[in-house]
DRENVEXVEX-11730 format. One record per residue (C-alpha): residue in one letter; residue number from 1; y, x, z negated. Coordinates in steps of 0.25 Angstrom, whole numbers, plus 5000, padded with zeros to 4 digits. Each point is the difference from the previous one (the first is absolute). Layout:
N
[node A NUM [Y X Z]];
...
//
This chain:
439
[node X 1 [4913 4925 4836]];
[node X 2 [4991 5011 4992]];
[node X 3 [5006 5010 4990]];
[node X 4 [4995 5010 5010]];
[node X 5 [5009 4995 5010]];
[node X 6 [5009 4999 4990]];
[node X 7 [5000 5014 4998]];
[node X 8 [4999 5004 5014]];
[node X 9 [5010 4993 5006]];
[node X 10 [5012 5009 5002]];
[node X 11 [5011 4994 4992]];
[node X 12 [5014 5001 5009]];
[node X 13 [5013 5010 4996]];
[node X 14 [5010 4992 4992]];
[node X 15 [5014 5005 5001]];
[node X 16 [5015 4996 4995]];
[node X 17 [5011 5000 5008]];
[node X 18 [5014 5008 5000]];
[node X 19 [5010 4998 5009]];
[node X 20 [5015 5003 5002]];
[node X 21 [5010 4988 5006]];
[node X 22 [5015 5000 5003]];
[node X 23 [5005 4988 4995]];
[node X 24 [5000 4987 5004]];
[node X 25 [4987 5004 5008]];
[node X 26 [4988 4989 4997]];
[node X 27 [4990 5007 4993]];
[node X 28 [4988 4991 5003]];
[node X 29 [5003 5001 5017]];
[node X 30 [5003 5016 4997]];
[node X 31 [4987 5001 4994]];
[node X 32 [4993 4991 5007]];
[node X 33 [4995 5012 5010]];
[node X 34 [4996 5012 4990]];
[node X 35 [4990 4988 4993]];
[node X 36 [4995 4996 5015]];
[node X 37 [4997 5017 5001]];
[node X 38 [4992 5001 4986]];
[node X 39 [4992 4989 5005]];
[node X 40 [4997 5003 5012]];
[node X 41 [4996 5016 4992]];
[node X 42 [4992 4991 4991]];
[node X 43 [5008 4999 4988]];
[node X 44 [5005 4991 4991]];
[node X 45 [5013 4998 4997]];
[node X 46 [5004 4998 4985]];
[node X 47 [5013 5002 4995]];
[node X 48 [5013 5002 5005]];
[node X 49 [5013 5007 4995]];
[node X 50 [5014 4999 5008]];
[node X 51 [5012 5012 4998]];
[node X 52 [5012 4993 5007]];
[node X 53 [5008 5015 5006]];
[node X 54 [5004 5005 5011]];
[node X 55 [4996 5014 4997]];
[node X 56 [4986 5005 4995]];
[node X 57 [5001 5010 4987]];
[node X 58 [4996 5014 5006]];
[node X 59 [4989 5003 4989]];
[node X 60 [4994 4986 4998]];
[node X 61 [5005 4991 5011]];
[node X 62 [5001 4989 4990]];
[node X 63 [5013 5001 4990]];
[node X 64 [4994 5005 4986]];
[node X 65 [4999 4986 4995]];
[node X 66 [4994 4993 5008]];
[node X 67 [4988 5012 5001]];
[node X 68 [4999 4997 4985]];
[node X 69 [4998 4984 5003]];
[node X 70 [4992 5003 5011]];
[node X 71 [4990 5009 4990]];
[node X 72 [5000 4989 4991]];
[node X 73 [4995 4990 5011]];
[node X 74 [4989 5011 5005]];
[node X 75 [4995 5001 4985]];
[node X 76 [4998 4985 5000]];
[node X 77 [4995 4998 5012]];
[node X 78 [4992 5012 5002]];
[node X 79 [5000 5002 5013]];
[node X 80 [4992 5011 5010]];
[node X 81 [5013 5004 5008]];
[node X 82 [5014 4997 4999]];
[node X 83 [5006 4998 5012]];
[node X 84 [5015 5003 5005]];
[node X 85 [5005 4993 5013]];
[node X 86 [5008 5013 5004]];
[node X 87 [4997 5012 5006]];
[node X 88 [4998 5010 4987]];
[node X 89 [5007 5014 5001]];
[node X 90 [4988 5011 4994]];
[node X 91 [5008 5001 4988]];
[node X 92 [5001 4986 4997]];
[node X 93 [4986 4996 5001]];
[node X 94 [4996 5012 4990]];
[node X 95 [5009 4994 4990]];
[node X 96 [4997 4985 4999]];
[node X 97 [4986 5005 5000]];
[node X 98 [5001 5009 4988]];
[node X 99 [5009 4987 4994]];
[node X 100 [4991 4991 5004]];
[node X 101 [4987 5006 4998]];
[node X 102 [4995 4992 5013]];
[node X 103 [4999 5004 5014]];
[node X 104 [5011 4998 5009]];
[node X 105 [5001 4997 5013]];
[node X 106 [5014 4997 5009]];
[node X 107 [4999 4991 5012]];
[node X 108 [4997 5013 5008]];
[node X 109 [4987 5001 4995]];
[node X 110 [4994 4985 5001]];
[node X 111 [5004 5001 5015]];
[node X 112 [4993 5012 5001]];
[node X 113 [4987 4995 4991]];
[node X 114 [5001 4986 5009]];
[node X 115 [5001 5010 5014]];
[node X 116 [4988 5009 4994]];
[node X 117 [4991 4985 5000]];
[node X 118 [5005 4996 5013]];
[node X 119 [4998 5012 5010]];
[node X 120 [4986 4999 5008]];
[node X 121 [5003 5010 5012]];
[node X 122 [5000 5017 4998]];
[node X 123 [5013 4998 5002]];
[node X 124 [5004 4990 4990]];
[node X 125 [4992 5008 4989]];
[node X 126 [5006 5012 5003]];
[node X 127 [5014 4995 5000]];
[node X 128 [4998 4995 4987]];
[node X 129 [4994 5011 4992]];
[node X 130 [5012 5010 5006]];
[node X 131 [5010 4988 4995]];
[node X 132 [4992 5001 4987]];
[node X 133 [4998 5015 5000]];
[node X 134 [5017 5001 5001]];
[node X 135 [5004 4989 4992]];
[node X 136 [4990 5007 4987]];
[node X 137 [5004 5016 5003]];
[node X 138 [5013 4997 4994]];
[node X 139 [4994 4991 4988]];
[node X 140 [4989 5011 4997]];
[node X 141 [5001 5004 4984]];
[node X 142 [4994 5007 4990]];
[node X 143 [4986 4991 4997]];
[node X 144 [4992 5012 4997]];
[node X 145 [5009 5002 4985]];
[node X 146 [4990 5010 4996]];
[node X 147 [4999 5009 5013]];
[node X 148 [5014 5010 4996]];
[node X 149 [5004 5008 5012]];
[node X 150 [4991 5014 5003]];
[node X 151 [5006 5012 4995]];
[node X 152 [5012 4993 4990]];
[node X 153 [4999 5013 4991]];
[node X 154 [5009 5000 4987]];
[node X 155 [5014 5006 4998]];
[node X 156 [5008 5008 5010]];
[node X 157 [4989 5008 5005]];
[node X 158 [4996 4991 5012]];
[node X 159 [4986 4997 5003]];
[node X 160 [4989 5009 4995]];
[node X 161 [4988 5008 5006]];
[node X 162 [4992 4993 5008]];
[node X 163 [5007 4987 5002]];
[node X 164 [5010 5005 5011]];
[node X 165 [4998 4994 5013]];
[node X 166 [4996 4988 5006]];
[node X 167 [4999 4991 4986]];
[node X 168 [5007 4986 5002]];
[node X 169 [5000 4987 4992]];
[node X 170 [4992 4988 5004]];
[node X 171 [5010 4993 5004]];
[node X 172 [5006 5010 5009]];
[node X 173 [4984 5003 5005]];
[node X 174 [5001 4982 5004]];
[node X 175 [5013 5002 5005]];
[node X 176 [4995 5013 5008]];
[node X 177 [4989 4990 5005]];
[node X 178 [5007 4988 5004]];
[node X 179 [5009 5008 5008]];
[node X 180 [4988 5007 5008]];
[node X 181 [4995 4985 5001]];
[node X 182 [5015 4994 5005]];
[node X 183 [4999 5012 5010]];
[node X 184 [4984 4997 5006]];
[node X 185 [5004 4985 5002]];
[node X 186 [5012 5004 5006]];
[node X 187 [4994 5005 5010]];
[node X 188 [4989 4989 5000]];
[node X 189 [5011 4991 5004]];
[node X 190 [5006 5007 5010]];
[node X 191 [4984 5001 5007]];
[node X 192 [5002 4983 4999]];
[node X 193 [5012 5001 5003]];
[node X 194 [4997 5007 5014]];
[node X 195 [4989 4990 5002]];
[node X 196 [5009 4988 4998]];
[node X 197 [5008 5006 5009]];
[node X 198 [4994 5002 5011]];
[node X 199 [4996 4986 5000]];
[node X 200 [5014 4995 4998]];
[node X 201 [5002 5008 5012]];
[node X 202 [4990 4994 5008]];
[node X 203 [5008 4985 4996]];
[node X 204 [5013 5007 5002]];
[node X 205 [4996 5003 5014]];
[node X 206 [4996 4986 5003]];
[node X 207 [5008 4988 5005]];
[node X 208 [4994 4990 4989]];
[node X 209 [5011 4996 4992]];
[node X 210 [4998 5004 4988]];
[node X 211 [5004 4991 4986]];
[node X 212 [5000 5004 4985]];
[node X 213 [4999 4992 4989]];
[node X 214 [5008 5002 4988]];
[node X 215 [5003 4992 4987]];
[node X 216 [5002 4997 4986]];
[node X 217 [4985 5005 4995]];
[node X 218 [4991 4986 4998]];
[node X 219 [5010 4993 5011]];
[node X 220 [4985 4997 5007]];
[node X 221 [5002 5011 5011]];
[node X 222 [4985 5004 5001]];
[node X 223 [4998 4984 5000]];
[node X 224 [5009 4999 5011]];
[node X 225 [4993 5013 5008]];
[node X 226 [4986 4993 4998]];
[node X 227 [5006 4986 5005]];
[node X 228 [5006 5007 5011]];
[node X 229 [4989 5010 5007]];
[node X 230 [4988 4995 4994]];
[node X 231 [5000 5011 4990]];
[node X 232 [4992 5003 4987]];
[node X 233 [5010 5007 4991]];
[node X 234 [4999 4998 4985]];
[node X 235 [5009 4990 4994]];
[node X 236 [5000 4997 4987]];
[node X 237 [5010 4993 4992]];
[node X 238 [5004 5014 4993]];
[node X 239 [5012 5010 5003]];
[node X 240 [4998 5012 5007]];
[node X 241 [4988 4995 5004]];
[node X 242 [5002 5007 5017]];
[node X 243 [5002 5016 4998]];
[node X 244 [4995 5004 5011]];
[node X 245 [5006 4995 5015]];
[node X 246 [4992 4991 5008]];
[node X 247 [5003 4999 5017]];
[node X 248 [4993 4987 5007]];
[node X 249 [5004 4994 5011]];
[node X 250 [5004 4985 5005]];
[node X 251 [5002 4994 5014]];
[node X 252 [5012 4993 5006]];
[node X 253 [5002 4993 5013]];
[node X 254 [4992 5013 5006]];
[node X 255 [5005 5011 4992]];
[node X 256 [4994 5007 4989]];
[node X 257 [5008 5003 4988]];
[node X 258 [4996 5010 4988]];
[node X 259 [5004 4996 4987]];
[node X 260 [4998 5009 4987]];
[node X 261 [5000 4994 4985]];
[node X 262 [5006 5012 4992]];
[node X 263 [5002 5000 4984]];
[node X 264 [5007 4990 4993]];
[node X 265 [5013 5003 4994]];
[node X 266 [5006 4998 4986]];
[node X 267 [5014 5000 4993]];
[node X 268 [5004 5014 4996]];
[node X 269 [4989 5005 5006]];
[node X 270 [4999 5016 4993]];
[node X 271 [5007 5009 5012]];
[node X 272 [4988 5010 4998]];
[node X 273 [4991 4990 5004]];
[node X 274 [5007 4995 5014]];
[node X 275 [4999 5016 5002]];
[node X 276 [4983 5002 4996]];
[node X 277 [4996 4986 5009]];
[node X 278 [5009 5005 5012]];
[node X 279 [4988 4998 5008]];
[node X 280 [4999 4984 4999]];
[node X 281 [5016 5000 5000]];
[node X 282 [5000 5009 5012]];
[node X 283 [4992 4988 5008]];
[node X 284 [5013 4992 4999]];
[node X 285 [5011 5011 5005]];
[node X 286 [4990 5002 5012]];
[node X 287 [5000 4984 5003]];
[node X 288 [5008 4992 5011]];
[node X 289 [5000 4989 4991]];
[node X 290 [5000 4998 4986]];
[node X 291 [4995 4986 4994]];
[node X 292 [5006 5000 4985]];
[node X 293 [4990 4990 4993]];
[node X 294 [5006 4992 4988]];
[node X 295 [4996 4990 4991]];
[node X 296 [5008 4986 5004]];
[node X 297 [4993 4992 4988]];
[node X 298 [5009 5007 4989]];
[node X 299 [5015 4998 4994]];
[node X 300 [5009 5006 5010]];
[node X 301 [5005 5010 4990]];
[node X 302 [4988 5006 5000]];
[node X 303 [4998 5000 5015]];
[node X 304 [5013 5006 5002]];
[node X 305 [4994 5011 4991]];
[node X 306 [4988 5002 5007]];
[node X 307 [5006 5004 5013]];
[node X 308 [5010 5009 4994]];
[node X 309 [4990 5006 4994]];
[node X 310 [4994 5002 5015]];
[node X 311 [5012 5002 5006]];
[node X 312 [5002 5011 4991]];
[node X 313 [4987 5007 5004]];
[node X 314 [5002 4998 5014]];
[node X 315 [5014 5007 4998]];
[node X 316 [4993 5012 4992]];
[node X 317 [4989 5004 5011]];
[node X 318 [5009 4997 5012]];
[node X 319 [4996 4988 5005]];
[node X 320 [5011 4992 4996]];
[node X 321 [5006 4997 5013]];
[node X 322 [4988 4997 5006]];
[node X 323 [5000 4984 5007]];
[node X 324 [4995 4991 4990]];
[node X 325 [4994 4986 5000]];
[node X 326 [5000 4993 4986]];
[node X 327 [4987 4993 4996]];
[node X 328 [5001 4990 4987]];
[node X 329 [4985 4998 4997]];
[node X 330 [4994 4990 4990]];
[node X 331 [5006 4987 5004]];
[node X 332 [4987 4993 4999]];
[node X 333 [5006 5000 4983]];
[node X 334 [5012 4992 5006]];
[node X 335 [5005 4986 5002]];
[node X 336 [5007 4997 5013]];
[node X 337 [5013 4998 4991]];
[node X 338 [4999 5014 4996]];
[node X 339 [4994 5004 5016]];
[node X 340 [5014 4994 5003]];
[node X 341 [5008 5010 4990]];
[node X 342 [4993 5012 5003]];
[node X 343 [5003 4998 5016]];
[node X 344 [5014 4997 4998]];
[node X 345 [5001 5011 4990]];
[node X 346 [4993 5010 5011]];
[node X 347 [5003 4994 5014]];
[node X 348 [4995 5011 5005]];
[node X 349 [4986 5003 4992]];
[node X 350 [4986 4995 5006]];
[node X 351 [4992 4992 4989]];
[node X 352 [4989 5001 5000]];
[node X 353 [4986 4998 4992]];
[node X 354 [4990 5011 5002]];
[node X 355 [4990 4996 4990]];
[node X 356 [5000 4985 5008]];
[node X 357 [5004 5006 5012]];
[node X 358 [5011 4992 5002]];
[node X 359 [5009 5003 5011]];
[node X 360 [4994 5014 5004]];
[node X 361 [5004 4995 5014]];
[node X 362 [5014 5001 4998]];
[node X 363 [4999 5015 4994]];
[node X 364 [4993 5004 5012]];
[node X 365 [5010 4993 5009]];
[node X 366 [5011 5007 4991]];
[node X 367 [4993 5014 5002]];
[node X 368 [4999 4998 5014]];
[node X 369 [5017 4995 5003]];
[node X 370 [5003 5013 4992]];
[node X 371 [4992 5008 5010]];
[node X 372 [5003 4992 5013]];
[node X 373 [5015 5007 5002]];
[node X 374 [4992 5013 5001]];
[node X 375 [4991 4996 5012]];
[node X 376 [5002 4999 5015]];
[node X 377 [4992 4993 5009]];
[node X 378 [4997 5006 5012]];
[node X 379 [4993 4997 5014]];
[node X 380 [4993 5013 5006]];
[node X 381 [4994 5005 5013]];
[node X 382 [4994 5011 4996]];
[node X 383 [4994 5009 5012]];
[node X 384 [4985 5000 4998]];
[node X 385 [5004 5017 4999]];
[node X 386 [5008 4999 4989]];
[node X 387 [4989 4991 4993]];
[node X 388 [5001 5010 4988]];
[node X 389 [5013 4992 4995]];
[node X 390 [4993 4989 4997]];
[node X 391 [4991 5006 4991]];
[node X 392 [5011 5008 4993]];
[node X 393 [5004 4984 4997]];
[node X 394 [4987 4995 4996]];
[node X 395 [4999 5014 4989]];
[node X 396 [5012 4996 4995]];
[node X 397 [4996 4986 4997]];
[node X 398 [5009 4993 5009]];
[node X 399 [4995 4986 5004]];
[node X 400 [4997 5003 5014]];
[node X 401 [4995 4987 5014]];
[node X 402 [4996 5006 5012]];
[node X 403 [4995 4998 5013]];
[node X 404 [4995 5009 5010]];
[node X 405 [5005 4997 5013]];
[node X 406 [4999 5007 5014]];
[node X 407 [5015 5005 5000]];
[node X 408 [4998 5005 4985]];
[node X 409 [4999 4994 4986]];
[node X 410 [5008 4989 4997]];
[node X 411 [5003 5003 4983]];
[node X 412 [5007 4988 4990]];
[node X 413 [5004 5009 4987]];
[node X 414 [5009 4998 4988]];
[node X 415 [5004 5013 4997]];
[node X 416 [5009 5008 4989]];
[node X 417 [5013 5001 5007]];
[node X 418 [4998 5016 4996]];
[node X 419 [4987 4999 5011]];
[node X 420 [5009 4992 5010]];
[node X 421 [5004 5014 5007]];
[node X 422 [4987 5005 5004]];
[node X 423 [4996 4987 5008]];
[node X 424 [5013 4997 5006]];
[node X 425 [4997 5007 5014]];
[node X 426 [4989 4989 4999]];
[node X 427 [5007 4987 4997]];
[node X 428 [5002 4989 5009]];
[node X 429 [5009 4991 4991]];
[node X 430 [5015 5004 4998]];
[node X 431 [5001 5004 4985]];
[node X 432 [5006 4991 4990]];
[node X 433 [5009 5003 4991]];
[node X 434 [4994 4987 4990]];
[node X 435 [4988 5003 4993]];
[node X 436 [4989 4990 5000]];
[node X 437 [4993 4994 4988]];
[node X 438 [4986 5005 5000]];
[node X 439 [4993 4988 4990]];
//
């Protein structure tokens, strides 16, 4: 390599690490995700200092000791940022940065800096720059030392001729323009927000079942979309790496289902942001189905984790009661001793190798069972007249066999037991009260 390229190439962010454990919590799992984030930001990870306490100091978040042992480790490690695997009031990033002489960021900010690489549609960008925009009004400080505040006179006389009015500081000028900026992209989002509804509605209207995919981020979701509809969508091997909701479509024994891969969850995943990607969550309260994906090749502690961590996000945007089949990815990594553990530990979960497209089959079947108790088949003899009905069915989706005959036309539907009503002057069959399975 040149010394050219030397100099050109751009030389990663180095950080150090601080963090704050309970006790008798492993630090190396605890910790094991806010490296897998600075990586997947592009930065290296130096360093790490532990405070075992339950509750964070109010001024410095860490205990005054260990901010001092935590100072002597940035001054010989010498890092670009320090980074604290906690959500930072305002107050306490401002005073480990004055400490520490070094930017601070709180795991807040990584997520966001990871979201702000990540997001490829308007919608995505937008929603990244408002959580930005939000997450920075409150941290906005003073930068500008040598720009005083407009009109500050001397003594008790107030502010003198000529500087009455409309003088402000800088920061209050930035903090006067990121509020007019939140505002426009507000309203931006509620524009694409109408957009997406209006298709939504169009899939709300329609019979074709309609299945979400939700997990632990890096669980292979987008793999699993791709192995499942023929899709494209970005995959890589880094968190965060879907933002933005994708909707393709798979077929069944004759019926069409839509499945949407939505953005990959994390443990303690900051409240603020479940609120600013609303959008992709929404995709989930609005399914039939909800496919939580999860990584079957790790520990089962940190399984167990994972789906909380879904679970929890589900719960937080409502769709936590919605019917749910669990999908343990990644078996292709196992033996068939530990196949045999991971089934009996989860009698109920579909394994399944996405990457290898192992046993695609029996999600599919699964996805179709979960369905089947909400279809009806039904005969018809529908009055060459009355015609219209049928096409109503075939808007909606529904899997439709006819065949014109001289008394009429004689229909074979599986319908949503909700559509069943506005055929049954029609049926020939008697109506049953068990559903059929439709795979």
């Amino acid at each position: 390599m040149t010394d050219y390229q030397n100099e050109t190439e751009q030389v990663p962010e180095r950080a150090v690490i601080a963090a704050m454990l309970a006790q008798g919590v492993d630090e190396e799992a605890a910790l094991e995700e806010i490296r897998e984030l600075l990586r997947t930001a592009g930065v290296v990870a130096g360093g790490v200092i532990v405070q075992r306490r339950v509750d964070p100091h109010p001024t410095t978040f860490l205990g005054s000791g260990k901010v001092d042992e935590l100072k002597r480790l940035v001054e010989y490690e010498d890092p670009d940022i320090v980074v604290i695997d906690d959500v930072l009031s305002p107050r306490q990033q401002r005073a480990l940065e004055d400490k520490l002489e070094r930017r601070v960021l709180d795991r807040t900010a990584v997520i966001l800096d990871i979201f702000a690489l990540h997001a490829h549609t308007a919608e995505g960008k937008t929603q990244v720059e408002l959580a930005q925009l939000e997450y920075n009004l409150q941290r906005m400080r003073g930068l500008w030392t040598h720009l005083e505040r407009l009109g500050a006179g001397g003594g008790n006389a107030g502010p003198g001729i000529g500087t009455r009015g409309p003088g402000e500081s800088q920061l209050e000028t930035d903090r006067r323009l990121a509020r007019r900026r939140i505002s426009i992209l507000r309203g931006r989002l509620k524009d694409l927000r109408r957009t997406r509804a209006t298709q939504r509605a169009s899939r709300q209207d329609s019979i074709i079942p309609k299945v979400a995919l939700a997990g632990y981020t890096n669980a292979g979701k987008s793999t699993l979309l791709n192995a499942l509809t023929g899709a494209e969508v970005s995959m890589a091997n880094r968190l965060f790496e879907t933002l933005d909701p994708t909707t393709r479509a798979f077929e069944r024994g004759g019926r069409r289902y839509l499945v949407t891969d939505t953005v990959g969850f994390i443990e303690r995943l900051p409240h603020q942001l479940v609120d600013a990607f609303a959008s992709t969550l929404e995709e989930t309260v609005l399914a039939d189905l909800i496919v939580m994906v999860a990584d079957g090749s790790q520990e089962e502690e940190r399984l167990h984790a994972h789906l909380e961590a879904v679970r929890d996000v589900l719960a937080q945007v409502g769709a936590g009661e919605l019917p749910t089949v669990l999908a343990l990815n990644k078996i292709d990594r196992l033996d068939e001793t530990q196949l045999e553990h991971l089934q009996r530990r989860h009698p109920d979960a579909v394994l399944l190798s996405a990457r290898d497209q192992v046993n695609l089959d029996g999600l599919m079947d699964r996805i179709a069972t979960e369905f089947s108790s909400r279809w009806e088949h039904v005969e018809l003899l529908v009055p060459y007249a009355n015609a219209g009905i049928l096409s109503e069915l075939y808007d909606a989706g529904a899997p439709v066999v006819r065949s014109d005959e001289e008394d009429g036309i004689h229909a074979s539907a599986h319908l949503p037991k909700r559509l069943v009503p506005k055929v049954a002057q029609f049926r020939t069959d008697e109506p049953s009260d068990t559903a059929e399975v439709t795979a």
